[in-house]
N, C-alpha and C positions, 0 to 999 in steps of 0.2 A: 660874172667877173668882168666890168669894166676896162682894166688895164692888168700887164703881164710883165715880167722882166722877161728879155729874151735874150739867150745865148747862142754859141756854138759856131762853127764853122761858118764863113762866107756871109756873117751879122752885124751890123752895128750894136755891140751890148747894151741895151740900156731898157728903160722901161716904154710898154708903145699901150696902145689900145689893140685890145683882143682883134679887133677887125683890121686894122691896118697890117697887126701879126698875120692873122691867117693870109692876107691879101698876098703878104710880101714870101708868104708858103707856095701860095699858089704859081706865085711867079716864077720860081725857081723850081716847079715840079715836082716839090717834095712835100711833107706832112710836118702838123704842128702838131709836136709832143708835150703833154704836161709829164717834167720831170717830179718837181717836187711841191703839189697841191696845198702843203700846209703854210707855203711861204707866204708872206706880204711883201707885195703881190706875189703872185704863184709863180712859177718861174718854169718856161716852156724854151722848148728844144726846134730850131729845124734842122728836120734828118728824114732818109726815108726811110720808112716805119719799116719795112717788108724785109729791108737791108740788115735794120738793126735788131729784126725778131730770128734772122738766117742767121748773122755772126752769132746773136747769143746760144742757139742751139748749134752751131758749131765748138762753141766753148764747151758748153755743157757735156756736149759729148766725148770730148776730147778728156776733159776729165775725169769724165763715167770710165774710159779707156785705162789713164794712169791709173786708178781705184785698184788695191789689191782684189787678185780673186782666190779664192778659196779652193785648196787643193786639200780629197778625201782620198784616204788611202785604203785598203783596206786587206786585212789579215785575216784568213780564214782556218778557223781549227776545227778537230773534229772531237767527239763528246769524249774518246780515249785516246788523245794524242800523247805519246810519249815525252820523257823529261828534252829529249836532244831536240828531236822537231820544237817542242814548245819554247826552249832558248833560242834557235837558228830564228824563230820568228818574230821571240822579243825583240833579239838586236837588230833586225829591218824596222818592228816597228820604234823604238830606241830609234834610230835612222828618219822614222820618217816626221816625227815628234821633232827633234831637232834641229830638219829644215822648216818647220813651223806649218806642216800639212797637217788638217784634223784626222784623227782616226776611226776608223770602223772595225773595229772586230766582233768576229761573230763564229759563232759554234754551227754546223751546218747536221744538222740532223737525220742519216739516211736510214729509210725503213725503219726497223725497229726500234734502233739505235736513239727515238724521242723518249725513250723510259731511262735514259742518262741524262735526264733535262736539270737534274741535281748536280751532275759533273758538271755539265755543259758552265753551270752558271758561277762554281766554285771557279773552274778555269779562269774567266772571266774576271769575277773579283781581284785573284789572287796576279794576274798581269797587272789591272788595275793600282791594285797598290805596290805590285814590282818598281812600276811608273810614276808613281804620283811625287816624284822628284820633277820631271820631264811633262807633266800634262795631267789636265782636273779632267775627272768624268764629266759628260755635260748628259748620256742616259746612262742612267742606270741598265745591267742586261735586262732587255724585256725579249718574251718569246712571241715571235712574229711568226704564226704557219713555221715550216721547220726549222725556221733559225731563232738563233737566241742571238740577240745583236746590241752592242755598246756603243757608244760615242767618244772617244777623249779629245779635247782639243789641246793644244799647247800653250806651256804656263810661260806669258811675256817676259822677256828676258828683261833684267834690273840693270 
């Protein structure tokens, strides 16, 4: 590429020849950037490169920071839990569904107690659809080693 348009800080704007551009980089300590390659002529930057590759990952990160993060809550029953216990735990997770945290629940299976793996999974279903005003399943209960464990995340508010 014979000649450039050149912008930016501390430039005369206009179009130069690529060597006079890079000359007039060199003088000032800093680097020639091609910003946008498809232009006629191409249209380059002086800036120092090293500066504007640290700000941009300072952006980048800052906004990786803003980025919602993902809170899992999680409700633990047992393969015979009673009607009172299994309400006291809807309404936590009811609670935790409607700060917009996903849910975990899971049936915990001790000793013998894996030959309720029928209950374990009814339990499960039937919160599920207690809920499914407040939050979509995202698993299905599957049994993992002694737990049987669900997923619900929360249904975006309209």
């Amino acid at each position: 590429m014979p000649e450039v348009r050149l912008v930016g800080d501390n430039v005369e704007v206009g179009i130069y020849k690529t060597r006079q551009a890079l000359t007039m980089a060199e003088e000032q300590e800093l680097d020639l950037v091609e910003i946008s390659p498809k232009a006629d002529p191409p249209v380059c930057k002086i800036m120092d490169y090293k500066k504007f590759l640290y700000e941009q990952k300072k952006r980048d990160k800052a906004l990786k920071a803003k980025a919602s993060k993902v809170v899992v809550k999680e409700i633990r029953f047992g393969p015979n839990t009673d009607e009172h216990d299994y309400e006291f735990k809807k309404k936590h997770a009811i609670k935790f569904l409607e700060e917009g945290a996903k849910l975990k629940a899971y049936v915990f299976f001790k000793g013998r107690s894996i030959i309720y793996k029928d209950q374990g999974q009814i339990l499960l279903l039937k919160l599920a659809q207690e809920l499914e005003d407040l939050g979509k399943v995202e698993q299905m209960p599957k049994l993992e080693g002694k737990r049987m464990i669900m997923f619900l995340a929360p249904k975006k508010a309209k």
